[in-house]
N, CA and C atoms as an extended XYZ file, in Angstrom:
330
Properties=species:S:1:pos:R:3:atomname:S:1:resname:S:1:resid:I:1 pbc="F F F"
N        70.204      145.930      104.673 N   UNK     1
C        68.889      145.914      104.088 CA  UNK     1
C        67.985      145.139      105.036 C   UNK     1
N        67.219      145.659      105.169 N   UNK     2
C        66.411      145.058      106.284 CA  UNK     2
C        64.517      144.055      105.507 C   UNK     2
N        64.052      143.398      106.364 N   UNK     3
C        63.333      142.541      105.310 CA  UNK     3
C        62.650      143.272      105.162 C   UNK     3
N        61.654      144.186      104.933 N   UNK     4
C        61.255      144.530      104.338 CA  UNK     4
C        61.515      145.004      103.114 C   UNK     4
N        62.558      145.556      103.063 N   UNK     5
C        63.210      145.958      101.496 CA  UNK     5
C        63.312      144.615      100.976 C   UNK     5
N        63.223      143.603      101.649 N   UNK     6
C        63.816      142.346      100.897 CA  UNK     6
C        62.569      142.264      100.296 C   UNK     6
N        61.442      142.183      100.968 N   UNK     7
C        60.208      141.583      100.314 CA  UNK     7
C        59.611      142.624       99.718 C   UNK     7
N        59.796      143.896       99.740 N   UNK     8
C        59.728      144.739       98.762 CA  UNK     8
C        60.117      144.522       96.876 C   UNK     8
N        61.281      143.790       96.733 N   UNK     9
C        61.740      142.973       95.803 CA  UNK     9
C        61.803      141.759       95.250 C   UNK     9
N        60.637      140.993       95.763 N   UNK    10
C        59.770      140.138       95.692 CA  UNK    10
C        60.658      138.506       96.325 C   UNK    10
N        61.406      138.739       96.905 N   UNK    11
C        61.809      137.685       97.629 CA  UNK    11
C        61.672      137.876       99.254 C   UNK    11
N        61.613      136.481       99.570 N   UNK    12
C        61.906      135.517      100.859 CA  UNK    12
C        63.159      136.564      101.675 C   UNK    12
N        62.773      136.629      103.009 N   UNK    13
C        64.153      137.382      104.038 CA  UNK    13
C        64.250      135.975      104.432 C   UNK    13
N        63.904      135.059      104.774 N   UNK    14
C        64.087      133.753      105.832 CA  UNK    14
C        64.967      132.820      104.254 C   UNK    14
N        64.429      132.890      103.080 N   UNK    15
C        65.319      132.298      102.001 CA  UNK    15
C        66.252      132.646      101.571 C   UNK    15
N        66.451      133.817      101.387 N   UNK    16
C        67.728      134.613      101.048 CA  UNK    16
C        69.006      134.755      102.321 C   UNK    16
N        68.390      134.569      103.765 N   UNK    17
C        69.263      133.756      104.943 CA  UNK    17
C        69.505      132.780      104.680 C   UNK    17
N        68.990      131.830      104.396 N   UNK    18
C        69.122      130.326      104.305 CA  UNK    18
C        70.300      130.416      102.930 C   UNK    18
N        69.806      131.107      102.566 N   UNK    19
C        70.802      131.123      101.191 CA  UNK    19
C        72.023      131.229      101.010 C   UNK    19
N        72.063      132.550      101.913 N   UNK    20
C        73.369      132.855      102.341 CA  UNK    20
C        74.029      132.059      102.821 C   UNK    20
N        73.404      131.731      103.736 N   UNK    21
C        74.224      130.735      105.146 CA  UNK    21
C        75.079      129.079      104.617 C   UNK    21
N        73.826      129.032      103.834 N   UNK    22
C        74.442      127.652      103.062 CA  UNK    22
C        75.813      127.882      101.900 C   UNK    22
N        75.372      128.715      101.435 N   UNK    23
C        76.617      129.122      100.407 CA  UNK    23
C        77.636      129.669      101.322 C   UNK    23
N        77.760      130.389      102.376 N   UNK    24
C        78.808      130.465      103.183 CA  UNK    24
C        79.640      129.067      103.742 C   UNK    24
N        78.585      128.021      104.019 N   UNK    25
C        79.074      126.819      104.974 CA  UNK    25
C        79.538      125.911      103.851 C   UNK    25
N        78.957      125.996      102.437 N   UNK    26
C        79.752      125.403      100.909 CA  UNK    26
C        80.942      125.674      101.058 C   UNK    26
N        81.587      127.243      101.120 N   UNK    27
C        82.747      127.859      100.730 CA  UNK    27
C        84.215      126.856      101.971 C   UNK    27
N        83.331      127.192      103.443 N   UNK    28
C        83.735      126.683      104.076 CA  UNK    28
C        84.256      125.227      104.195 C   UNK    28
N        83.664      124.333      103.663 N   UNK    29
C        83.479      123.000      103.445 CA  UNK    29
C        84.485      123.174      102.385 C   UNK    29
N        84.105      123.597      100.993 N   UNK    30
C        85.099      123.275      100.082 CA  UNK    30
C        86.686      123.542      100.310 C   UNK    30
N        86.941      124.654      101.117 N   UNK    31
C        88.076      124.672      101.784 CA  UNK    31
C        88.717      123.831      102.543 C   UNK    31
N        87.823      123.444      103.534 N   UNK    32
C        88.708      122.843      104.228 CA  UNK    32
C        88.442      121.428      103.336 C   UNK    32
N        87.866      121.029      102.239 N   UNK    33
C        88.121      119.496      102.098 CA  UNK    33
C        89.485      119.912      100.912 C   UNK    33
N        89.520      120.883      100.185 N   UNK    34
C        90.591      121.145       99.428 CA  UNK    34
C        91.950      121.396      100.286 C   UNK    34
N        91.740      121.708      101.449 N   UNK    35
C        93.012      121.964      102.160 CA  UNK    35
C        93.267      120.590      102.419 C   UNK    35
N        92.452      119.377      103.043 N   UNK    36
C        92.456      118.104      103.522 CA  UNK    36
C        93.517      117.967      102.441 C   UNK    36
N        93.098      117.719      101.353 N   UNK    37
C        93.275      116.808      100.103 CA  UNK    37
C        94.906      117.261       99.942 C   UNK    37
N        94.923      118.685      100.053 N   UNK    38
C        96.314      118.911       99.712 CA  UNK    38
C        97.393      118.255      100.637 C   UNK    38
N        96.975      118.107      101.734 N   UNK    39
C        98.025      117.713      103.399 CA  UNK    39
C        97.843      116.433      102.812 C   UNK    39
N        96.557      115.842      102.167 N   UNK    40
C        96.951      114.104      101.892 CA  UNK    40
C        98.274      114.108      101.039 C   UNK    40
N        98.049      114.946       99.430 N   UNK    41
C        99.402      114.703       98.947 CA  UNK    41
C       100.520      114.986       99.305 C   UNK    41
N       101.047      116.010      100.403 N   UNK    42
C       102.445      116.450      100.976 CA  UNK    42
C       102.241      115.037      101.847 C   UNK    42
N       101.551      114.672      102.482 N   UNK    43
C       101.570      113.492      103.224 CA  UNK    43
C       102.613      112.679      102.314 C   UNK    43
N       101.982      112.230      101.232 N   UNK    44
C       102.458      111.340      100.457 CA  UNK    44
C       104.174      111.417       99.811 C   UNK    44
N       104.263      112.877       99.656 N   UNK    45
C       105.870      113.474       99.439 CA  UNK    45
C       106.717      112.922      100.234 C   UNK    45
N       106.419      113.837      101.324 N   UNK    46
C       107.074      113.628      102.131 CA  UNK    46
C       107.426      112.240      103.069 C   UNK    46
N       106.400      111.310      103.163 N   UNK    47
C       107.286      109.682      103.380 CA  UNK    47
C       107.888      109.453      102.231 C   UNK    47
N       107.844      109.708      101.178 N   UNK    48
C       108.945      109.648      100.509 CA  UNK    48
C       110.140      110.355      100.901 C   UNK    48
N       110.262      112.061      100.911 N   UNK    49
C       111.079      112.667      100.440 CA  UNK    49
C       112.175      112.469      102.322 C   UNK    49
N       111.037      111.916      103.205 N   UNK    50
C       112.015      111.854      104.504 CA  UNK    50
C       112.583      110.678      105.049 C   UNK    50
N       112.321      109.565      103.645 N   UNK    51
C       113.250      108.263      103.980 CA  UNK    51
C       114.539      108.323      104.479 C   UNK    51
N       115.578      109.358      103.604 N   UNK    52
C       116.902      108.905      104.271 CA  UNK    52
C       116.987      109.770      105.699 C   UNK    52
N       116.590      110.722      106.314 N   UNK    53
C       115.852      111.135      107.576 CA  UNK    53
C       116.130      109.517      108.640 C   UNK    53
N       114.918      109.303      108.224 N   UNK    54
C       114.230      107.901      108.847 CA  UNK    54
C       115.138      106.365      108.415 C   UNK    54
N       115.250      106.232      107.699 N   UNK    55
C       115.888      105.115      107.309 CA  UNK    55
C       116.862      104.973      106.760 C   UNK    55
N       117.944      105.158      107.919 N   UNK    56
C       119.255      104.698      107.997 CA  UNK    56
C       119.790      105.831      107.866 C   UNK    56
N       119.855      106.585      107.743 N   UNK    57
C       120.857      107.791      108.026 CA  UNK    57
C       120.488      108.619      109.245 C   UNK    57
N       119.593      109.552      109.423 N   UNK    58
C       120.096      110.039      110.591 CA  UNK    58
C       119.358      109.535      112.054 C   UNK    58
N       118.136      108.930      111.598 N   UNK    59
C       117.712      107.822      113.015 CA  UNK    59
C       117.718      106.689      112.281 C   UNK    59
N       118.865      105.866      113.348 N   UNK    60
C       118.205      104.367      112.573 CA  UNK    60
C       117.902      103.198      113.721 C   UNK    60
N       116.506      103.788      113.616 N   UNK    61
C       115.793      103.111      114.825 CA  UNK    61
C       114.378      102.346      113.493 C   UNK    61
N       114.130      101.342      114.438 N   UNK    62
C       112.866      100.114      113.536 CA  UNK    62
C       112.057       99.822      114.790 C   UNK    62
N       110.634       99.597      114.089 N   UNK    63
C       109.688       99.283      115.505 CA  UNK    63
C       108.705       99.846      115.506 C   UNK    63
N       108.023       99.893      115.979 N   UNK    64
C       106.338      100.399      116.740 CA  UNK    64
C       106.488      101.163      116.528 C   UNK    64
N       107.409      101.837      117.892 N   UNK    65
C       107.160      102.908      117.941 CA  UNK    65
C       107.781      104.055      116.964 C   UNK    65
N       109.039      103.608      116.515 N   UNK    66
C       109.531      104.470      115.486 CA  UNK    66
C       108.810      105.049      114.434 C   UNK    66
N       107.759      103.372      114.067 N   UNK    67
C       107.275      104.321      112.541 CA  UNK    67
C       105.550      104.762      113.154 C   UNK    67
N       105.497      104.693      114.283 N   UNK    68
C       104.349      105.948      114.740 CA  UNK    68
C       105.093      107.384      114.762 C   UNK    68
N       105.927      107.190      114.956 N   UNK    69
C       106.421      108.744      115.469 CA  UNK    69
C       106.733      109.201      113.781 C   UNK    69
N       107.192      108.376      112.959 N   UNK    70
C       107.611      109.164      112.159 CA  UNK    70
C       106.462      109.467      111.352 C   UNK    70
N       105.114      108.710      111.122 N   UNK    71
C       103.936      108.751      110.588 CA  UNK    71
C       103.732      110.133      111.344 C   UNK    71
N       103.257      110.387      112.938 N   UNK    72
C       102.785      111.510      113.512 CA  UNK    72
C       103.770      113.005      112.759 C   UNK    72
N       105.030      112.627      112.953 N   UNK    73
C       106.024      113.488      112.828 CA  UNK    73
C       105.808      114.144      111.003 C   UNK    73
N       105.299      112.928      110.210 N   UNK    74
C       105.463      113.589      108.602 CA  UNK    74
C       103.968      113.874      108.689 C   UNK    74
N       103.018      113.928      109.210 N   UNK    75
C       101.403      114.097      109.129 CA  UNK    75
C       101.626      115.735      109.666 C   UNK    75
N       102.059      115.741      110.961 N   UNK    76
C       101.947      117.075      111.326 CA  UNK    76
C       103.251      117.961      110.632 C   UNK    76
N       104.034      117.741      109.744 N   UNK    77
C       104.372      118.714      108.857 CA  UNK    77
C       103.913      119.020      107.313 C   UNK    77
N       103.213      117.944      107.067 N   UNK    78
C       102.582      118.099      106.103 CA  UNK    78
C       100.528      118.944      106.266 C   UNK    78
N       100.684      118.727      107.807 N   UNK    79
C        99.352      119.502      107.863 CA  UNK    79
C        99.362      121.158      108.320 C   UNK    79
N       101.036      121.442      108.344 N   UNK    80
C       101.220      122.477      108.921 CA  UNK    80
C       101.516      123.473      107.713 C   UNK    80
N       101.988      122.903      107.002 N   UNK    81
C       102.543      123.377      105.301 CA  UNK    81
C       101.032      123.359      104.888 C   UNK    81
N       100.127      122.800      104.316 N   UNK    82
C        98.778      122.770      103.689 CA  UNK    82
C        98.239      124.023      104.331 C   UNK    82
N        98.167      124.120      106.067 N   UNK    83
C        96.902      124.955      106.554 CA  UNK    83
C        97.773      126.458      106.741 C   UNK    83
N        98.939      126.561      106.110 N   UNK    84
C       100.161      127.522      105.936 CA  UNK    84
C        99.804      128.255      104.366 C   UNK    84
N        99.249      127.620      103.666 N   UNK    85
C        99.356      128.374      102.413 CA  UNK    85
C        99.498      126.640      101.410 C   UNK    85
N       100.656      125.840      101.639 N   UNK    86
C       101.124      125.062      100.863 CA  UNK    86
C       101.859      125.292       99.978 C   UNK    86
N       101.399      124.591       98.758 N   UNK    87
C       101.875      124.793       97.557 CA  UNK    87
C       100.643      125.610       96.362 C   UNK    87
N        99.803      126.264       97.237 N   UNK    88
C        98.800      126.525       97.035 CA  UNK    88
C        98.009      125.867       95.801 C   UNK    88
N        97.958      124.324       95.720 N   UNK    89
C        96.999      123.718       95.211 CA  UNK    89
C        95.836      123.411       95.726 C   UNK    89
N        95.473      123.989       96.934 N   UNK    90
C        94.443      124.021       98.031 CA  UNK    90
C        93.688      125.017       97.113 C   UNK    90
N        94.275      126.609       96.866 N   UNK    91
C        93.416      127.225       96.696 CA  UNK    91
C        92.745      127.386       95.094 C   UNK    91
N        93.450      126.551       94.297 N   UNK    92
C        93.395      126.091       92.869 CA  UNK    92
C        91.708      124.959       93.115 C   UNK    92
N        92.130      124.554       93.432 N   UNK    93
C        91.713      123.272       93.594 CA  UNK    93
C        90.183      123.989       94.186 C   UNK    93
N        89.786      124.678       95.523 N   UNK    94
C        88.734      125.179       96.039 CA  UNK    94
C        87.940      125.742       95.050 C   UNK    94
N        88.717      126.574       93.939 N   UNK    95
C        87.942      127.609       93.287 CA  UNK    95
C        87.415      126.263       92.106 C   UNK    95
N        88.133      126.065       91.506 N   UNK    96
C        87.750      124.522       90.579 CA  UNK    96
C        86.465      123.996       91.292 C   UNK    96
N        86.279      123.570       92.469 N   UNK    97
C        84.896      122.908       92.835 CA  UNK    97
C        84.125      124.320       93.279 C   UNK    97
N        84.346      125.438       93.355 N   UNK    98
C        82.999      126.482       93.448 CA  UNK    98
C        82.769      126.720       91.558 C   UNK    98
N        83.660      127.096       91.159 N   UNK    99
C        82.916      127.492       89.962 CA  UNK    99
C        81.961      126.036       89.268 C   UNK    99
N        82.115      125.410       89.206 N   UNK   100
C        81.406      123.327       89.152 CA  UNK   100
C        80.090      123.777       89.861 C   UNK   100
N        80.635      123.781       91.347 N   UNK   101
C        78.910      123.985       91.903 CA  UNK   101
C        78.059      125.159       91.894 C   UNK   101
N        78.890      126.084       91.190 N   UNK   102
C        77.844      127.500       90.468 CA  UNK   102
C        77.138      127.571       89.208 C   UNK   102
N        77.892      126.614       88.743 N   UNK   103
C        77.652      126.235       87.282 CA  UNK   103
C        76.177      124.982       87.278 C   UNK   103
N        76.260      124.457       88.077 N   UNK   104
C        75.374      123.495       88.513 CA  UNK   104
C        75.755      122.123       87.870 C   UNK   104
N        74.498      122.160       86.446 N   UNK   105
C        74.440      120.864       86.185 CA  UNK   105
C        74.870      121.216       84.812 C   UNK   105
N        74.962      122.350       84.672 N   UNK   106
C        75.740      122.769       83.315 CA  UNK   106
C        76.859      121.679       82.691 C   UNK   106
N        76.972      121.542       81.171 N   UNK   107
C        78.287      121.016       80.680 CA  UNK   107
C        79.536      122.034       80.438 C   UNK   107
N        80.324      121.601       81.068 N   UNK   108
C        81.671      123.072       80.831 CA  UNK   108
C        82.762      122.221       80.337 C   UNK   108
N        83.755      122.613       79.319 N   UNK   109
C        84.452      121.688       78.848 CA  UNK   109
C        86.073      121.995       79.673 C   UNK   109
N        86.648      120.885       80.001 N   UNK   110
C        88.209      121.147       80.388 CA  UNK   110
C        89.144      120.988       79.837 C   UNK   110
C-alpha cells in the first residue's frame, strides 16, 4: 500500500511507519529480555544441578580459576539451552508481556 492509499484513509504514512517500527523493536526487546530472564533461571539450576560435576566428584579442583571456568562453563550452557528453544518459558513469558502492553493500562485479572 503505498501512502497515498494510506492518507486516503485518513491516516499518517510517516505514523503508521513509526508505528510499525516501534511495535516491531517492542516484540524484539520483549524477546530477547524474556529469553535473558529464562538463561538467568537455567543459570540458577544448573549451579545447582552441576555441583557434584564440580565439587568433588569429577573435577576436584578449588580456586580462581576453577570457579571462573565453571561460572563461564554453566552461563554458556545455560545461554545455549534458553536461545535453543529452552524450556520454553521464554516464549510463555514474551506473549504474557505483549498481551499487558496491548492491553495498555487496562485492568485484566490473573
Amino acid at each position: 500500500m503505498d501512502t497515498s492509499a494510506i492518507a486516503s484513509l485518513g491516516g499518517d504514512a510517516r505514523q503508521l511507519k513509526e508505528l510499525a517500527l516501534s511495535r516491531h523493536a517492542a516484540e524484539a526487546a520483549t524477546k530477547e529480555v524474556s529469553t535473558q530472564f529464562e538463561s538467568l533461571l537455567l543459570r540458577q539450576y544448573l549451579k545447582d544441578a552441576l555441583k557434584p560435576v564440580f565439587g568433588g566428584g569429577f573435577l576436584e579442583e578449588t580456586g580462581g580459576a576453577h570457579d571462573m571456568y565453571r561460572y563461564f562453563f554453566t552461563d554458556a550452557i545455560a545461554e545455549g539451552v534458553a536461545r535453543g528453544g529452552g524450556f520454553g518459558l521464554s516464549d510463555v513469558l514474551q506473549q504474557q508481556i505483549m498481551q499487558i502492553s496491548e492491553n495498555g493500562n487496562n485492568k485484566s485479572t490473573y
